[in-house]
C-alpha positions in Angstrom: -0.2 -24.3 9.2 -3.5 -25.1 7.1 -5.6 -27.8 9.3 -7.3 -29.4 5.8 -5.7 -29.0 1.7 -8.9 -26.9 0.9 -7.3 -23.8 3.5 -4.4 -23.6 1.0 -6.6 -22.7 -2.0 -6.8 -18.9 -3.3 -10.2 -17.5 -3.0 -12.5 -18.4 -5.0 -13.8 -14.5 -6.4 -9.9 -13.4 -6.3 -10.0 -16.7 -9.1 -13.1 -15.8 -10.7 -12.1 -12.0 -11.3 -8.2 -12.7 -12.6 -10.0 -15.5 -15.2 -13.1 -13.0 -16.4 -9.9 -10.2 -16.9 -7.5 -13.0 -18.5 -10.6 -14.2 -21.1 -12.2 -12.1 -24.4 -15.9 -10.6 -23.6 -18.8 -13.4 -23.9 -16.5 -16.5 -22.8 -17.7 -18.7 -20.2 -15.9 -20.9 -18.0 -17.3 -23.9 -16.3 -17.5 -24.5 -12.5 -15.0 -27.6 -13.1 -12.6 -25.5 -15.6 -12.3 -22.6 -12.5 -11.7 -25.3 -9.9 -8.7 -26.6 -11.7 -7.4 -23.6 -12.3 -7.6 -22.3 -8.6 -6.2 -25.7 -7.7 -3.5 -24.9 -10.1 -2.9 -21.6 -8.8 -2.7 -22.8 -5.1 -0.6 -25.0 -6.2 1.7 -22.6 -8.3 1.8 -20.3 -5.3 3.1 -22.8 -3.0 5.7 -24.1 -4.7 6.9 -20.7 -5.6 6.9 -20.2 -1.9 8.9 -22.9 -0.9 11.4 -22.1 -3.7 11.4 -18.7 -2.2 12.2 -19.9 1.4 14.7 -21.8 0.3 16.1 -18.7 -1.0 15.9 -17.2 2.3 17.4 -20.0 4.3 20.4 -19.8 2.2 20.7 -16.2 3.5 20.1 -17.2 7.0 16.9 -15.2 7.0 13.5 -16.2 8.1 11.9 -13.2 5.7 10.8 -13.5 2.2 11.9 -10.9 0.1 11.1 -9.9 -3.5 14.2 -10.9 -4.3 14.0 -14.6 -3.0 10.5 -14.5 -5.2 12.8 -13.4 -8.1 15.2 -16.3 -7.8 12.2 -18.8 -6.9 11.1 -17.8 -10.5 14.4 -18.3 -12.4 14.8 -21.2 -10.7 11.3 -22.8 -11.5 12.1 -21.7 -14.9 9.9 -19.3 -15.3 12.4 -16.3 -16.2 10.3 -15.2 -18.9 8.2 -13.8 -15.7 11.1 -12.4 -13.9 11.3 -8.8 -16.2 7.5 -8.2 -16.0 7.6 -9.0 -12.4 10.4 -6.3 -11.9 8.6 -3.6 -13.5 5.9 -4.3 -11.2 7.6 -4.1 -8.4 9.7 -1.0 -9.4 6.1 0.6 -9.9 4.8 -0.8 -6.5 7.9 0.6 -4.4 7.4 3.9 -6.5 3.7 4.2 -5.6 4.6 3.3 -1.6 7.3 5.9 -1.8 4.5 8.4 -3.4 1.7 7.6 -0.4 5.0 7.7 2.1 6.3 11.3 1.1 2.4 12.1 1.1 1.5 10.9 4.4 4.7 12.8 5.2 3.7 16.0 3.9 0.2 15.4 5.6 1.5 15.3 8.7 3.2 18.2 8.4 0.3 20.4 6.9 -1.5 20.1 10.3 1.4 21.6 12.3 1.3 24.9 10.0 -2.6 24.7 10.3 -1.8 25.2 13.6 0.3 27.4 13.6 -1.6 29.4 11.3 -4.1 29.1 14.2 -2.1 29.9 16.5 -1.4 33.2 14.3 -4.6 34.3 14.2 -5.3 33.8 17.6 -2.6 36.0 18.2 -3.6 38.6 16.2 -7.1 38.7 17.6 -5.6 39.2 21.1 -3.2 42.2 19.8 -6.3 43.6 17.8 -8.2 43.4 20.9 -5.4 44.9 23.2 -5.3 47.7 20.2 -8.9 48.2 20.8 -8.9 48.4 24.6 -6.2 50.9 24.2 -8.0 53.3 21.5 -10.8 52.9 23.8 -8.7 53.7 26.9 -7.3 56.8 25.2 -10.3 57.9 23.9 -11.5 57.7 27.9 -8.4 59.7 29.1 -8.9 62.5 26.0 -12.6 62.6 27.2 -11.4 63.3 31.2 
């Protein structure tokens, strides 16, 4: 676990970026205002957490699952989060699915590379074994 309370807090430019998107072009935010609100965000993420593990003890599991983030949610009363947070995740799992089948399909392009290699190869040796023999004909003709 964290050795002081400051190990726990969210980094300080993931902070500064989500607070420049969340506020209107040519607001400024204080050095004060952006260390509560990290505080408040480590602390939001914690508790969330817990509620979430306390989800997964009740299964008998030692993972955290989306799910268990789900019910964490409703239970902290926050279920106006709980739809948004579904979308998101229906688009995350559809955009690992997309890199999945694409990593798949890359994996699979190198094998017919190589046997289009492979191919070709082959082809060279049977022109070259068509050449010899033209040439080999040619020699007997000439005898």
């Amino acid at each position: 676990m964290a050795e002081r309370p400051e190990d726990l807090n969210l980094p300080n430019a993931v902070i500064t970026r989500i607070i420049k998107e969340a506020l209107p072009d040519g607001v400024n935010i204080s050095k004060e205002a952006r260390s509560a609100i990290s505080r408040a965000a480590s602390v939001f993420v914690l508790y969330a957490t817990s509620c979430a593990n306390n989800f997964a003890m009740k299964g008998k599991r030692k993972t955290l699952n989306a799910g268990d983030v789900l019910s964490a949610m409703e239970e902290m009363e926050f279920q106006r989060f709980v739809a948004p947070l579904k979308e998101s995740l229906e688009v995350y799992r559809r955009e690992q699915k997309g890199k999945k089948e694409a990593r798949k399909d890359k994996d699979k392009k190198p094998d017919s590379e190589e046997q289009d290699k492979s191919r070709e190869e082959d082809n060279d040796d049977d022109d070259e074994r068509m050449e010899e023999e033209e040439q080999n004909d040619e020699e007997e003709v000439d005898n």
